[in-house]
KOLGU-4560 file (N, C-alpha, C; in nm, 3 decimals, padded with zeros to 5 digits):
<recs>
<n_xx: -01.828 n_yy: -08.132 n_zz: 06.770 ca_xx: -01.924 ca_yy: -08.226 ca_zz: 06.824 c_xx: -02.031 c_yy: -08.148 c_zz: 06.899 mol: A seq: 1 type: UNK>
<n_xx: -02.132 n_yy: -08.184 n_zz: 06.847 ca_xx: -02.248 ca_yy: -08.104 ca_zz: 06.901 c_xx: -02.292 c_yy: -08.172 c_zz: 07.061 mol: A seq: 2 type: UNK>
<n_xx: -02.324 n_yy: -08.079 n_zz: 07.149 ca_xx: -02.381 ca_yy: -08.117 ca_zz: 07.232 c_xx: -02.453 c_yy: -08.255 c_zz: 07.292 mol: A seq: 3 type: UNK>
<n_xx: -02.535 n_yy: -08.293 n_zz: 07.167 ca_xx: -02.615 ca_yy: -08.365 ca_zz: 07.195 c_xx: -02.527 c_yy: -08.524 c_zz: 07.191 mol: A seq: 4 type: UNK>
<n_xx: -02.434 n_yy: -08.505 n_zz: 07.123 ca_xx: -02.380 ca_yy: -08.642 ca_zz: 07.059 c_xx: -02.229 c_yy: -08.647 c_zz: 07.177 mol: A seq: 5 type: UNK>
<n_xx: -02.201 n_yy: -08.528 n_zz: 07.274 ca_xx: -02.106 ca_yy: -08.621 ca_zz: 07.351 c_xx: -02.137 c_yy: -08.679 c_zz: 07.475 mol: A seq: 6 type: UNK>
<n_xx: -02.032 n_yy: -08.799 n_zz: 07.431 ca_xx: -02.076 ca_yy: -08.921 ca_zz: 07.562 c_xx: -02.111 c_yy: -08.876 c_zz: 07.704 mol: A seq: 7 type: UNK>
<n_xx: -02.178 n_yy: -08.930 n_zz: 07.739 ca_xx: -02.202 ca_yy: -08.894 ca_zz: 07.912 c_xx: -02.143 c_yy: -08.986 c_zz: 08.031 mol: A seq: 8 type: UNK>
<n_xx: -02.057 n_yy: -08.881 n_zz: 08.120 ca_xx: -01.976 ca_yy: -08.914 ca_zz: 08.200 c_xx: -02.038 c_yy: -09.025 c_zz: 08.333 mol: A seq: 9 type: UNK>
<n_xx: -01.987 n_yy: -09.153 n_zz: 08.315 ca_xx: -02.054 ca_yy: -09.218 ca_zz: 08.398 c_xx: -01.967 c_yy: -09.188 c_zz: 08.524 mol: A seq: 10 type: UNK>
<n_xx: -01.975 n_yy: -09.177 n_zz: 08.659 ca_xx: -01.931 ca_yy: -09.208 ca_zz: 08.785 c_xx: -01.949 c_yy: -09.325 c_zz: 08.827 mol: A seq: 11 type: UNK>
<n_xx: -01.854 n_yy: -09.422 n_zz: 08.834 ca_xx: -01.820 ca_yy: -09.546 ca_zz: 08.901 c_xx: -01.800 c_yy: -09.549 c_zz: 09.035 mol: A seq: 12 type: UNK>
<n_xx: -01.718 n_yy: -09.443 n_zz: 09.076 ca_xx: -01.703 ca_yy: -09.449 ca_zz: 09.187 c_xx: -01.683 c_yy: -09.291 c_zz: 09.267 mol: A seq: 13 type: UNK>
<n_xx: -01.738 n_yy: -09.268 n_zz: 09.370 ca_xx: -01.751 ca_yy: -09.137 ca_zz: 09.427 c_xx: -01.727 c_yy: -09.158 c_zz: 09.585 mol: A seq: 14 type: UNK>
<n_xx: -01.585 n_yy: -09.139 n_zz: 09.632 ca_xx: -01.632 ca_yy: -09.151 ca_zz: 09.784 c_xx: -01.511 c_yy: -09.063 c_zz: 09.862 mol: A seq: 15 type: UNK>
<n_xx: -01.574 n_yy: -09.012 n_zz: 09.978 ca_xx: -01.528 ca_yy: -08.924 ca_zz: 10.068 c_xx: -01.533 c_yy: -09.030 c_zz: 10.156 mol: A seq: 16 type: UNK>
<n_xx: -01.362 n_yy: -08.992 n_zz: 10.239 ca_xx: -01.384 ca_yy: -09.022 ca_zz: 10.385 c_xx: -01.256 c_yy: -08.935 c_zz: 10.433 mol: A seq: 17 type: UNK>
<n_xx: -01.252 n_yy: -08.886 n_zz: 10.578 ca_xx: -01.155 ca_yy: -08.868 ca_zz: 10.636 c_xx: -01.087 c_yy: -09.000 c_zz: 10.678 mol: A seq: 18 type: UNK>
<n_xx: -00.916 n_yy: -08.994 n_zz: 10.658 ca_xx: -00.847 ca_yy: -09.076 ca_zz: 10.652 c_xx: -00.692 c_yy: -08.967 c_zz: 10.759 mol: A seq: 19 type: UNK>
<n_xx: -00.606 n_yy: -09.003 n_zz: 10.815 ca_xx: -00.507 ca_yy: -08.973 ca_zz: 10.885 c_xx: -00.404 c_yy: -08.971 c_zz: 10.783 mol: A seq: 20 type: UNK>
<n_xx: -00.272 n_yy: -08.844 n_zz: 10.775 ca_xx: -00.221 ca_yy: -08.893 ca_zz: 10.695 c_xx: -00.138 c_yy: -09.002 c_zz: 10.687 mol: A seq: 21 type: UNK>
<n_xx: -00.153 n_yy: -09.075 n_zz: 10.754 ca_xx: -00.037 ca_yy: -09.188 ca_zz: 10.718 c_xx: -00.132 c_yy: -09.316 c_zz: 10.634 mol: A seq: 22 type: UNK>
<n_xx: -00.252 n_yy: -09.312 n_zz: 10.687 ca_xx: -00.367 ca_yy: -09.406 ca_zz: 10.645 c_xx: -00.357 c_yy: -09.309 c_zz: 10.466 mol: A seq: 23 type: UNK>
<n_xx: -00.381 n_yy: -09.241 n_zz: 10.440 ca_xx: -00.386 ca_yy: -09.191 ca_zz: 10.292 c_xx: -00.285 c_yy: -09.248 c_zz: 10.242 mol: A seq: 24 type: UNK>
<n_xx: -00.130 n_yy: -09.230 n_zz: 10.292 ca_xx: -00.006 ca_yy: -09.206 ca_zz: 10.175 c_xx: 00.002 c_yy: -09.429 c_zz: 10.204 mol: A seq: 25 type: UNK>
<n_xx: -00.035 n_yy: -09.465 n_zz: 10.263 ca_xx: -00.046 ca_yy: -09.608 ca_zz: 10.266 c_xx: -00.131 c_yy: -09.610 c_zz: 10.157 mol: A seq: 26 type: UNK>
<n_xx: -00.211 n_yy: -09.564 n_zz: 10.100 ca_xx: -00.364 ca_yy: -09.583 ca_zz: 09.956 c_xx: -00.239 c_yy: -09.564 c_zz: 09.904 mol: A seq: 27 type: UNK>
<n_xx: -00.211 n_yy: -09.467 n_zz: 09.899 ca_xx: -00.096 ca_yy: -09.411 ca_zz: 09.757 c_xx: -00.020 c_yy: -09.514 c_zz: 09.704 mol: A seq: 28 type: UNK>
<n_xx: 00.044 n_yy: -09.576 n_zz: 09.808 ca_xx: 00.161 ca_yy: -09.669 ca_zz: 09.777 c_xx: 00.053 c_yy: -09.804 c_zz: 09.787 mol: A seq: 29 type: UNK>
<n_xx: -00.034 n_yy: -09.797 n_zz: 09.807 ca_xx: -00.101 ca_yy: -09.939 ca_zz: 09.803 c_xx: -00.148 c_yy: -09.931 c_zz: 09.557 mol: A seq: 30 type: UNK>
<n_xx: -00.189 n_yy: -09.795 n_zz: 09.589 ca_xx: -00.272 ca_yy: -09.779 ca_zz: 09.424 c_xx: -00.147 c_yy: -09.842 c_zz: 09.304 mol: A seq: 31 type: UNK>
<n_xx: 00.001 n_yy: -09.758 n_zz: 09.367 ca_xx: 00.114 ca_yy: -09.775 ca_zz: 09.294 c_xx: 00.184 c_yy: -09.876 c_zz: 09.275 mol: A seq: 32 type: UNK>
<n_xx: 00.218 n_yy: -09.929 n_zz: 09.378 ca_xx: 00.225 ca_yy: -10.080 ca_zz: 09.385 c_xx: 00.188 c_yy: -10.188 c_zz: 09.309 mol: A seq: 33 type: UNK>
<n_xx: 00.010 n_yy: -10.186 n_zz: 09.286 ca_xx: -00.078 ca_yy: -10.223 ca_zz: 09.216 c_xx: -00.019 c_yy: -10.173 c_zz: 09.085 mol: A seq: 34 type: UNK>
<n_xx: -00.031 n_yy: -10.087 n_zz: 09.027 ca_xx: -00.040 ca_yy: -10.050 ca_zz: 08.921 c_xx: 00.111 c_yy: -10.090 c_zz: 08.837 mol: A seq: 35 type: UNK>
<n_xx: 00.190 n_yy: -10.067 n_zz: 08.978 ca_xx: 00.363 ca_yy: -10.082 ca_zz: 08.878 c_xx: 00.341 c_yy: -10.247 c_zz: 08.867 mol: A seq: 36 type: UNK>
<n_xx: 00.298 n_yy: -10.319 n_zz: 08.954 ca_xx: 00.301 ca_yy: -10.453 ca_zz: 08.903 c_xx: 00.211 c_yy: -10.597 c_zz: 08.828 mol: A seq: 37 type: UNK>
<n_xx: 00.069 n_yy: -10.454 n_zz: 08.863 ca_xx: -00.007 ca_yy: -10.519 ca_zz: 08.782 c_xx: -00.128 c_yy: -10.471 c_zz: 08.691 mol: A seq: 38 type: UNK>
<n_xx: -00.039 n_yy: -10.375 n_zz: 08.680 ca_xx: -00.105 ca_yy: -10.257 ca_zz: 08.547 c_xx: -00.263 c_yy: -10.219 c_zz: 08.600 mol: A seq: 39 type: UNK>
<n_xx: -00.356 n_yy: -10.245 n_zz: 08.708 ca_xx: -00.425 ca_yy: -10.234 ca_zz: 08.744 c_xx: -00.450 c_yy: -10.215 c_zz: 08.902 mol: A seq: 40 type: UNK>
<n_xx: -00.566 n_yy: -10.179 n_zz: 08.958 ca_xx: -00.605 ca_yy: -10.175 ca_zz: 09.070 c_xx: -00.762 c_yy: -10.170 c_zz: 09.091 mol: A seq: 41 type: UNK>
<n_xx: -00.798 n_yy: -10.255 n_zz: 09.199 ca_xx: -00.966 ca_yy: -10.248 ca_zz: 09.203 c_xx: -00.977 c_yy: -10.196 c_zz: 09.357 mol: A seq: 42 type: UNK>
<n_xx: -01.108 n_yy: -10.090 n_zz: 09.320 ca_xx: -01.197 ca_yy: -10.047 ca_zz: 09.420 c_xx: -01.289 c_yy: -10.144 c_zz: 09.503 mol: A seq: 43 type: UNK>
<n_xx: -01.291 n_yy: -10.142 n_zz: 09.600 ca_xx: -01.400 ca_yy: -10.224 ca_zz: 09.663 c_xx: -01.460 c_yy: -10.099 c_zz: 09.762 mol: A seq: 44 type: UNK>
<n_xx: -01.599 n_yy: -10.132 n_zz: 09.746 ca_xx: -01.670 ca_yy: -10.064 ca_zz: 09.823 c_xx: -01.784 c_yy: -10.172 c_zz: 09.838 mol: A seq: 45 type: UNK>
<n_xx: -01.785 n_yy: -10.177 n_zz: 09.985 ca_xx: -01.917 ca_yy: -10.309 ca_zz: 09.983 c_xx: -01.880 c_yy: -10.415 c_zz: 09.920 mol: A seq: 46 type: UNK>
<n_xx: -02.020 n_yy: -10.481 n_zz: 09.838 ca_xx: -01.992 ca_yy: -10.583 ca_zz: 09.721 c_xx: -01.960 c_yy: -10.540 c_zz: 09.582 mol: A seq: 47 type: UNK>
<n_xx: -01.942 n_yy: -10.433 n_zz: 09.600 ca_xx: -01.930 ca_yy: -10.335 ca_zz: 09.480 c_xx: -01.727 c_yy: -10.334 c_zz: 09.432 mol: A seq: 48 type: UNK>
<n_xx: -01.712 n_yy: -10.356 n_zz: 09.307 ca_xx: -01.592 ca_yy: -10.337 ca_zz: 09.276 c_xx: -01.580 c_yy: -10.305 c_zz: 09.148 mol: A seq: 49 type: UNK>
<n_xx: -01.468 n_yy: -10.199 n_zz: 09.168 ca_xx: -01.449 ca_yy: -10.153 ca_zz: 09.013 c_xx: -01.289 c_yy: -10.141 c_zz: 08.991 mol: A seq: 50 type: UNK>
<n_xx: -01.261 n_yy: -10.202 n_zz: 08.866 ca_xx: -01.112 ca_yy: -10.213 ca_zz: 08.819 c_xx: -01.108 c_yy: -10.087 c_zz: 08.747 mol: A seq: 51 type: UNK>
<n_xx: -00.988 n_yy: -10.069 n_zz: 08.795 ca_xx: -00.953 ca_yy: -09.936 ca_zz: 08.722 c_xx: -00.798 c_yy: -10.001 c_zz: 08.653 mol: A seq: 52 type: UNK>
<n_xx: -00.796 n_yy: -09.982 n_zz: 08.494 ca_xx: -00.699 ca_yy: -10.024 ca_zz: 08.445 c_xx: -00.678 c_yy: -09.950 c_zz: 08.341 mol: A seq: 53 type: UNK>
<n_xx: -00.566 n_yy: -09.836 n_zz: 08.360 ca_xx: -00.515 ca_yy: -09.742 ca_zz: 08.282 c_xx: -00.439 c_yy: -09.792 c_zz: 08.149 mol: A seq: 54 type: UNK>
<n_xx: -00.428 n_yy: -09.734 n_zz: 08.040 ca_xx: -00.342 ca_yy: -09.776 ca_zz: 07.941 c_xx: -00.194 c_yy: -09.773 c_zz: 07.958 mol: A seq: 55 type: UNK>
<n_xx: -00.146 n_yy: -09.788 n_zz: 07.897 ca_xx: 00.040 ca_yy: -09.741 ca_zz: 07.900 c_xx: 00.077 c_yy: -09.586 c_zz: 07.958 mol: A seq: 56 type: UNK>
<n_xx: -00.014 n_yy: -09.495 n_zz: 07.835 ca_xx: 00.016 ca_yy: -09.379 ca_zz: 07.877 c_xx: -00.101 c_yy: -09.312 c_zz: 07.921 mol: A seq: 57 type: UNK>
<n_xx: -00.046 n_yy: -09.228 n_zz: 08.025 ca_xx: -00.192 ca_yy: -09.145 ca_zz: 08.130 c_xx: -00.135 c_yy: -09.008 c_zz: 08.077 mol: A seq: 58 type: UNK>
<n_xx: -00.252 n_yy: -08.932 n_zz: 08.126 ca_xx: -00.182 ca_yy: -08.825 ca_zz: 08.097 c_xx: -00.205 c_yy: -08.708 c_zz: 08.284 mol: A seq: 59 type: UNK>
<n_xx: -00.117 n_yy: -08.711 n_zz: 08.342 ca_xx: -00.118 ca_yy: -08.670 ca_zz: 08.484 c_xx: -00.105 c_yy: -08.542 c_zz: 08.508 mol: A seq: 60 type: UNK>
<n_xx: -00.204 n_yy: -08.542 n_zz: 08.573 ca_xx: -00.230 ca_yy: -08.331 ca_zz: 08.596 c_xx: -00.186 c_yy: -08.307 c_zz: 08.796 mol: A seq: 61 type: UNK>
<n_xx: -00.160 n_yy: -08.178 n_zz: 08.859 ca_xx: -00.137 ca_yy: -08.204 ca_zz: 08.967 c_xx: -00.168 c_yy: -08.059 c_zz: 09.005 mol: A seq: 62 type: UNK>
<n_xx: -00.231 n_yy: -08.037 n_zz: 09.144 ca_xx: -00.265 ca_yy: -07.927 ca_zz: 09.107 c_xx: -00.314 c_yy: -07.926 c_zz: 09.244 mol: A seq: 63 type: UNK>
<n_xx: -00.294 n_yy: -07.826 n_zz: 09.361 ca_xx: -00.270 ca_yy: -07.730 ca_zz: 09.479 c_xx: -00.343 c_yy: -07.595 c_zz: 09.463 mol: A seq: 64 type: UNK>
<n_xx: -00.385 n_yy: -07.610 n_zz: 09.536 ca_xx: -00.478 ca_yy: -07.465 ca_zz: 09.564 c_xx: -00.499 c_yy: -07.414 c_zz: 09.744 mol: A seq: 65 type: UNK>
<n_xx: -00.509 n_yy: -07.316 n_zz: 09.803 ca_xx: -00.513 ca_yy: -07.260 ca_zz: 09.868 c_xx: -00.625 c_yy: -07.156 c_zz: 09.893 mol: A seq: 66 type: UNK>
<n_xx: -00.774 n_yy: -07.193 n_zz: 09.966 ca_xx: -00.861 ca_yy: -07.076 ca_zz: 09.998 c_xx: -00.870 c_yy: -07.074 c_zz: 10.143 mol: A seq: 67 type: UNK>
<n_xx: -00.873 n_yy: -06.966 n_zz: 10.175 ca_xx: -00.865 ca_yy: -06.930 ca_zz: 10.336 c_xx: -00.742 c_yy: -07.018 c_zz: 10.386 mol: A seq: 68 type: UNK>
<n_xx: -00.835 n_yy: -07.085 n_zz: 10.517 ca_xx: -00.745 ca_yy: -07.176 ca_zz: 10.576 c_xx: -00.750 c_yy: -07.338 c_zz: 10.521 mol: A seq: 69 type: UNK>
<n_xx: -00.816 n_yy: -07.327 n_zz: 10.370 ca_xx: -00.832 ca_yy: -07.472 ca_zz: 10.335 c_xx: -00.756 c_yy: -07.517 c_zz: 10.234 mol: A seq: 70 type: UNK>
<n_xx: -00.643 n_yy: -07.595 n_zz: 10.272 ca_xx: -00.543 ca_yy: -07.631 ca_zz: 10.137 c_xx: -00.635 c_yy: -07.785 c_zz: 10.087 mol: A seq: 71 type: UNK>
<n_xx: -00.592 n_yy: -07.751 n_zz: 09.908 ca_xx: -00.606 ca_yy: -07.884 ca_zz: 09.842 c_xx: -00.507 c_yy: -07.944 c_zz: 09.773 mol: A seq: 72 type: UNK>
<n_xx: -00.480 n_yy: -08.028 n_zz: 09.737 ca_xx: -00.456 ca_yy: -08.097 ca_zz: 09.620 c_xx: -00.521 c_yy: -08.190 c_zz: 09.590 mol: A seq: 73 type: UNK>
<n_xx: -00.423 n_yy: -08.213 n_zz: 09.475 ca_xx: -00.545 ca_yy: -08.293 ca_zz: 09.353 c_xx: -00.439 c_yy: -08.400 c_zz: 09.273 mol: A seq: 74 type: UNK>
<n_xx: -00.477 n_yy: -08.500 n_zz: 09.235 ca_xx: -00.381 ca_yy: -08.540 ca_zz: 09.175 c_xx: -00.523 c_yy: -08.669 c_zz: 09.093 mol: A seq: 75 type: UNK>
<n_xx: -00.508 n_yy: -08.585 n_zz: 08.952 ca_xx: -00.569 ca_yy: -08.726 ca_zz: 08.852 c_xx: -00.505 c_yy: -08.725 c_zz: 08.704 mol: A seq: 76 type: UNK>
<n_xx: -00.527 n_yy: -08.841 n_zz: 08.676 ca_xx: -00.471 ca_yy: -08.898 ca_zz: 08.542 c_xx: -00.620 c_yy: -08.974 c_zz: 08.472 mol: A seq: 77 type: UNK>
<n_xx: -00.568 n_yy: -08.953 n_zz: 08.352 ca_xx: -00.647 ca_yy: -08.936 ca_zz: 08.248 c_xx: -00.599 c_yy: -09.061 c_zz: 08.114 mol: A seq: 78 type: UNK>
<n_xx: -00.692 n_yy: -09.105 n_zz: 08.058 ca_xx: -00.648 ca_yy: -09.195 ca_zz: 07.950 c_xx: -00.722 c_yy: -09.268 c_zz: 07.900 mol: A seq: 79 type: UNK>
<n_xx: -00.671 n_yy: -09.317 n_zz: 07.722 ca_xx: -00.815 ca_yy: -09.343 ca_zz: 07.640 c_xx: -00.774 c_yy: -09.450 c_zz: 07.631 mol: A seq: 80 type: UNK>
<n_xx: -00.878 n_yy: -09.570 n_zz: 07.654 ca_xx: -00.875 ca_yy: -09.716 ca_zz: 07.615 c_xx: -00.792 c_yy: -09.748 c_zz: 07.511 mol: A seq: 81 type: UNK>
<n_xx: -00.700 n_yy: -09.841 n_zz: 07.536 ca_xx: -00.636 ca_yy: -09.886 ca_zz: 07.394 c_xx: -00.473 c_yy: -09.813 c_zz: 07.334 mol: A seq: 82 type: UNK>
<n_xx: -00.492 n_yy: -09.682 n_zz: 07.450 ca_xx: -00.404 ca_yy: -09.611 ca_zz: 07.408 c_xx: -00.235 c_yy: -09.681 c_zz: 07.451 mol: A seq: 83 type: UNK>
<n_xx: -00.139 n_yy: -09.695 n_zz: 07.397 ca_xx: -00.009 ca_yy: -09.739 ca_zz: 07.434 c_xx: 00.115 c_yy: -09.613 c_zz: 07.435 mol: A seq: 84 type: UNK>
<n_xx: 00.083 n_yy: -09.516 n_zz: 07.351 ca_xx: 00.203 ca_yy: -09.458 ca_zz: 07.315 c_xx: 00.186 c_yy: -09.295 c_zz: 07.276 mol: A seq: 85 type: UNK>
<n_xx: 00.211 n_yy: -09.252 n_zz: 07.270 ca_xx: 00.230 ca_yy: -09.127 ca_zz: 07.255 c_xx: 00.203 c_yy: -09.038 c_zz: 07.106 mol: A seq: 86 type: UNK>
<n_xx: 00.096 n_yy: -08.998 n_zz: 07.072 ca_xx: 00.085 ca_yy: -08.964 ca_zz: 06.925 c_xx: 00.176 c_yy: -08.840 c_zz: 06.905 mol: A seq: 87 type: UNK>
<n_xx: 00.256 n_yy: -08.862 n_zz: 06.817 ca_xx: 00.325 ca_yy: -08.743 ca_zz: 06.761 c_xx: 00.273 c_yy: -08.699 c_zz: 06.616 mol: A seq: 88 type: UNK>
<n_xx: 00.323 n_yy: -08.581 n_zz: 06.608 ca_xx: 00.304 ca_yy: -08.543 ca_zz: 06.436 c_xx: 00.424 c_yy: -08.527 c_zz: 06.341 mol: A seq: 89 type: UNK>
<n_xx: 00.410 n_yy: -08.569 n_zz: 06.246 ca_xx: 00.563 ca_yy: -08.552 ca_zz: 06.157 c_xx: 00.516 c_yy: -08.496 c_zz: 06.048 mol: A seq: 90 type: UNK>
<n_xx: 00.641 n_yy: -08.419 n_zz: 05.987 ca_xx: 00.621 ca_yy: -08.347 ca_zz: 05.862 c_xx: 00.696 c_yy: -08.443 c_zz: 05.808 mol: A seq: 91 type: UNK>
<n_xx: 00.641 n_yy: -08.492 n_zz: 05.629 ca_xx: 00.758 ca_yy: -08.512 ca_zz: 05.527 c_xx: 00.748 c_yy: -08.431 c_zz: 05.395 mol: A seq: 92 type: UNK>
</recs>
């Protein structure tokens, strides 16, 4: 796929804030919650809202890093509209 012809990444949503950790791991279990029971979860920012509604299968990356005195992690999942299941390949 040439350059010109792949899709361009829209940003829906972009936001920083400092949060305490207990105020964060409350998002966590607020996102999961959502999601284990209703396959979805929406952003509100302002009047602004965006559903985020993953397929069956995500595909979840996780990932820690360490520069100087600044630790990260990361934690995102990934997934294509429509998708339910897991493509395998078979020989016959």
């Amino acid at each position: 796929m040439s350059r010109q012809n792949r899709p361009v990444t829209q940003v829906l949503i972009d936001h920083k804030e400092h949060q305490s950790l207990n105020e964060f791991a409350t998002m966590l279990e607020v996102i999961a919650k959502k999601l284990r029971e209703e396959q979805q979860f929406v952003f509100m920012q302002g009047e602004k809202e965006v559903v985020v509604s993953p397929s069956d299968r995500v595909k979840a990356e996780y990932k820690y890093g360490v520069k100087g005195d600044k630790h990260s992690f990361e934690i995102e999942f990934d997934w294509y509209t429509g998708e339910s299941e897991t493509k395998t390949m078979n020989i016959k």
